[in-house]
N, C-alpha and C positions, 0 to 999 in steps of 0.2 A: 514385563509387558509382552504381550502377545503380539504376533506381527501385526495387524489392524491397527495394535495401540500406535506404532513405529511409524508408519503413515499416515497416521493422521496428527502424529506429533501430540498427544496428549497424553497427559500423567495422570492413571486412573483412583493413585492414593489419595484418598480423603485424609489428611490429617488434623486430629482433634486435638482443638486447645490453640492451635496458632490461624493467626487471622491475617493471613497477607494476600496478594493480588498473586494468581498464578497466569491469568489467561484475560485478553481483553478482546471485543468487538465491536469496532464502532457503523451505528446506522448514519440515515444523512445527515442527524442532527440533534444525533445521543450518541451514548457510547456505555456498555454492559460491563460489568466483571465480574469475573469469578473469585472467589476468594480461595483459599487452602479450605479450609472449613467446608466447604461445598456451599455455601450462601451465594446469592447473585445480587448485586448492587448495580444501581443505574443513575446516569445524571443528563443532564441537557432537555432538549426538548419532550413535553408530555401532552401535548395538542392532541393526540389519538390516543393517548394510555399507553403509548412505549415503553414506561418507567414498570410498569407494572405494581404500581400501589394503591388501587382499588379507585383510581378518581382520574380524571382526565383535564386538561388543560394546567399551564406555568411552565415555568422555566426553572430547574430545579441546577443550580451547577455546585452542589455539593451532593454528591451519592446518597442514597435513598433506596433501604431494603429494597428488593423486590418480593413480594408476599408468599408466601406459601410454596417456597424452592428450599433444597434441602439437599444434600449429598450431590450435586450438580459438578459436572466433571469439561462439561463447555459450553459456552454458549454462540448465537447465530444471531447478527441483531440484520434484520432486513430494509426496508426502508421506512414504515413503523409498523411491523411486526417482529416478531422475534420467537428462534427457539431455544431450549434447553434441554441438554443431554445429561439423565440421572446414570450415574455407580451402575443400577441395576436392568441399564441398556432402557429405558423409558423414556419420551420424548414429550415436553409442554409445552406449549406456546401462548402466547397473550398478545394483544393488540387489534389494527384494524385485522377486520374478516370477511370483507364482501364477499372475494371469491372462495371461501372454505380454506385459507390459507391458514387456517388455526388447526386443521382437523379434528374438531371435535363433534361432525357432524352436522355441522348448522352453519348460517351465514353474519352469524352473528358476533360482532367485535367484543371483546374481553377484554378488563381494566385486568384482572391477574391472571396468574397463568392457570390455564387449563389441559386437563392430560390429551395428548391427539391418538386418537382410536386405534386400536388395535397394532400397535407397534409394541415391539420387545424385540430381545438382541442386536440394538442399535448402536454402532460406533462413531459415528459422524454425523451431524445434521450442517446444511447448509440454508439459509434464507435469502429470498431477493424482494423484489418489487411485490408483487401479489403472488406467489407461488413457494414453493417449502421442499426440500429434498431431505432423505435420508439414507445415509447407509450402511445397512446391516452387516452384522460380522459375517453371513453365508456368502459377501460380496454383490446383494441384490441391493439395486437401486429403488425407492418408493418415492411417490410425489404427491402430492396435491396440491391446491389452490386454482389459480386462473390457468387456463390454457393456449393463452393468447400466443399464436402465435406455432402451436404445435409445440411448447417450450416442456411440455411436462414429459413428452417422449411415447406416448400411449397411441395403439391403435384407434380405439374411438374415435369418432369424431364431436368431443366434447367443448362445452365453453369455461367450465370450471368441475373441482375435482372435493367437496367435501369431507372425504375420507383419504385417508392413504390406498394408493394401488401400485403393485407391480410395476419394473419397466422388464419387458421380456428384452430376452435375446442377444445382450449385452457382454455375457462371457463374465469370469472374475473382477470385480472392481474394487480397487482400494482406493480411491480417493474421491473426491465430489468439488464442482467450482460451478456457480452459477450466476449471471447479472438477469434481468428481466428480458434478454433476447433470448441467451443462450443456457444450456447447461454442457459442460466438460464432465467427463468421466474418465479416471485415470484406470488404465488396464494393470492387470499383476503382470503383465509381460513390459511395462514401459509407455505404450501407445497411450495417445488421445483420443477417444469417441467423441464424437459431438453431435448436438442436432439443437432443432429449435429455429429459430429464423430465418427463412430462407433465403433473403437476400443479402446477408450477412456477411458477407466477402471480407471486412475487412478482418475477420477474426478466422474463416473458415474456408478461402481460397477460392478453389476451383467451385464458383459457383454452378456450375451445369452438372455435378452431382447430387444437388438437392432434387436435381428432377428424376433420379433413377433410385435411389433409396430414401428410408428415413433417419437412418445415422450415415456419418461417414468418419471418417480416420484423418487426424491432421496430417496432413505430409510433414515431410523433413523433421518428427519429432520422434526419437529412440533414447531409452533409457530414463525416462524424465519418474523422477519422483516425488514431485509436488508441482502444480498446477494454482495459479491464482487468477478472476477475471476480476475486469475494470466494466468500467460502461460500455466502451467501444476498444478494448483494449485487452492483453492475454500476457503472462507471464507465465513460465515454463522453469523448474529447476533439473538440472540434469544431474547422474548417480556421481557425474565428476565433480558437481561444486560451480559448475558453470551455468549461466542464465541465458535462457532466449525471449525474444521480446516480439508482439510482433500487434499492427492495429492502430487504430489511430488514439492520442493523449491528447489533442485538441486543435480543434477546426482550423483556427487562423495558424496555425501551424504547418497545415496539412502535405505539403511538399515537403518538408524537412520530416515529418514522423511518421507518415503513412505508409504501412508493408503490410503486405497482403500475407505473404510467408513468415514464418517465422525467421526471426536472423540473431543469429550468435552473438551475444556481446564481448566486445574483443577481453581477450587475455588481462589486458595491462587495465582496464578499465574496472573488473569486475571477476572475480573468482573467489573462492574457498566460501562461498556462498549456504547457508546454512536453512535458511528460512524467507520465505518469499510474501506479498499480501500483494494486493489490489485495494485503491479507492475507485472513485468515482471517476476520475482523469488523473491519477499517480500512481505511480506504481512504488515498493519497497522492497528491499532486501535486507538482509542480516548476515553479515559475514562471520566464519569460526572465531573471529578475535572479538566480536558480539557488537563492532559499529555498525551502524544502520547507512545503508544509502535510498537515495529517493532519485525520482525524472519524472520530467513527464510535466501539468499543468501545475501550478506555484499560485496562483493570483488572490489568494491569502495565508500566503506561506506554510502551506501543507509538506513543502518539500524540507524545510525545517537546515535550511543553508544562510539565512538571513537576510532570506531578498525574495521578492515578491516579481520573481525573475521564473519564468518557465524554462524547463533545460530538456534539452531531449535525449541528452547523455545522463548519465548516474552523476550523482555528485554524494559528498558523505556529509549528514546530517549532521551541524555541528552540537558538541557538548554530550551527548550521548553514546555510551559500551555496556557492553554487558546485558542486552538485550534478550528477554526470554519466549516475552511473546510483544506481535505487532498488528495494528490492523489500517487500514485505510478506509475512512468514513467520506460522506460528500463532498467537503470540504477543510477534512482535520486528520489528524494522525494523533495514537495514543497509542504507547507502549507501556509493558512491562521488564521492570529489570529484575535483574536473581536476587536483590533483597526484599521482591515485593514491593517496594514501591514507582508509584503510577508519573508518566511521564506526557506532556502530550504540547501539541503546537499547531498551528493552522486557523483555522475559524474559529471564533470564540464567542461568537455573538448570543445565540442561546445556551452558553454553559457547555456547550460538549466538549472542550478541551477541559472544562473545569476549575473551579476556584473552590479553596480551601476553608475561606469565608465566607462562601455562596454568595459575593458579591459579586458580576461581571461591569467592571471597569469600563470605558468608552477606548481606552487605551490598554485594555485588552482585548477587543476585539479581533482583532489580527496580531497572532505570537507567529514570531518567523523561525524562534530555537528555543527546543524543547524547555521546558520549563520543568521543576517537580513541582506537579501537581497536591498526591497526595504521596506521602512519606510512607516506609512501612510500619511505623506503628498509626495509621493513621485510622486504623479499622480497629486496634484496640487488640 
């Protein structure tokens, strides 16, 4: 793997002939995978054509090709759009398109996926609410979609973005984190860049720097090598294996969880930390021994401790190790373990945690601890 590959944590070998989960990501109310094979599979809600299988509307919670993907090395599900990163650095996207957030030129929503203009040697893609980031192996950032907000990063002064375009001025970047306020950009020296909402304080500090540039530099953050955002909320991993936190995980909360700064999670709490994600109001980590921890909003068991209890400390997801990949959706969590098979808990109302016999239960609706969803032969 090439350094690009190593921060962005992806495994660029397509392996033919075996068919297991390598990578998952879930939107508010789907969730994508990738397979080893490079295919991309989807299940949960299809209201907007999230799923990507040429038709729009149901509730699908057992996986469901998505059309015309192939050698696909990650995917990005947004809130219902979504992208795809091919083997050979190419970028698809499918779903709603109002603001050009598909880039393929037009404002027009797509049941499958479609190639977005003019991108190659692409290593990362990231998706949010109406808008879509990419990041190329020369370390340049591209965006399109909506620009509400100033969130795409561009001089213009634009409302939406159809194609991909440049972000100047930015310096090396290897990494990409975006929610529909903001976008993070992780520097090759360690820093945070941000921009995007102006009054965003809780994620980006000193707000009386929004009015002298149009990026600014997180304070207190050095050495960090992965970056994850929430809705109103920021995760940080540092080159030690320690986490910082900082933002608010939920309103009625807000005196117990609100920091404007980033703040260290103590020692005893939290270390040898491996892999980090963002939902909506949760945050997640992966420690070297591959248990999962969660904090942050619980109120249908997304935290996956077996209570429908919000914590503002980490706590360790019960019943699940071995964890390869993780993601945080609206209201659900879904992992990957190193045998490939899919693991997931929280919401389960439209199938995005998934059922094996695409039945969703009344009493599945709310899982509090992980369940295996699908097995790793489960894709054959």
């Amino acid at each position: 793997e090439d350094e690009a590959d190593k921060n962005t944590g992806l495994n660029r070998k397509v392996i033919v002939g075996m068919r297991k989960a390598v990578q998952v990501s879930c939107g508010d109310n789907y969730t994508l995978a990738v397979l080893s094979d490079g295919s991309v599979w989807a299940w949960g809600s299809n209201w907007n054509g999230e799923l990507g299988i040429g038709e729009k509307g149901g509730i699908f919670a057992t996986p469901v090709r998505v059309k015309g993907l192939e050698d696909i090395v990650m995917v990005s599900a947004g809130k219902d759009h979504n992208l795809a990163l091919r083997r050979d650095g190419t970028v698809w996207a499918w779903g709603r398109n109002e603001g050009g957030q598909l880039g393929d030129g037009t404002r027009e929503s797509k049941l499958v996926p479609v190639q977005v203009k003019g991108l190659k040697d692409v290593v990362m893609v990231a998706a949010a609410e109406g808008h879509s980031l990419a990041l190329k192996r020369d370390g340049t950032i591209w965006v399109w979609g909506f620009n509400s907000d100033g969130v795409l990063g561009l001089n213009e002064i634009v409302t939406h973005c159809e194609v991909p375009l440049k972000v100047e001025g930015l310096g090396e970047i290897v990494s990409i984190a975006t929610n529909r306020y903001l976008v993070f950009a992780l520097r090759k020296d360690g820093r945070i860049v941000a921009w995007g909402k102006r009054w965003h304080k809780h994620l980006c500090g000193d707000i009386d720097l929004w009015d002298k540039r149009k990026f600014i530099i997180i304070d207190k953050l050095e050495d960090i090598v992965a970056i994850a955002l929430g809705e109103n909320h920021a995760v940080a991993l540092r080159q030690d294996g320690r986490v910082l936190t900082w933002g608010v995980f939920e309103y009625d909360l807000w005196r117990e969880n609100e920091r404007i700064f980033p703040v260290l999670i103590e020692r005893e709490l939290l270390e040898d930390v491996r892999m980090i994600a963002a939902g909506y109001k949760h945050a997640l980590v992966v420690k070297g021994d591959g248990s999962v921890w969660a904090w942050g909003m619980n109120r249908r068991g997304q935290l996956g401790d077996g209570t429908v209890v919000s914590k503002v400390f980490p706590v360790r997801v019960r019943g699940i190790e071995g964890v390869v990949s993780i993601s945080g959706g609206g209201w659900h969590t879904v992992a990957v373990k190193e045998d490939g098979s899919i693991w997931g808990w929280g919401f389960n109302y439209f199938g995005q945690v998934g059922s094996r016999d695409g039945v969703v239960r009344e009493e599945d609706y709310v899982i509090t601890t992980p369940v295996e969803v699908f097995d790793k032969s489960f894709f054959g």
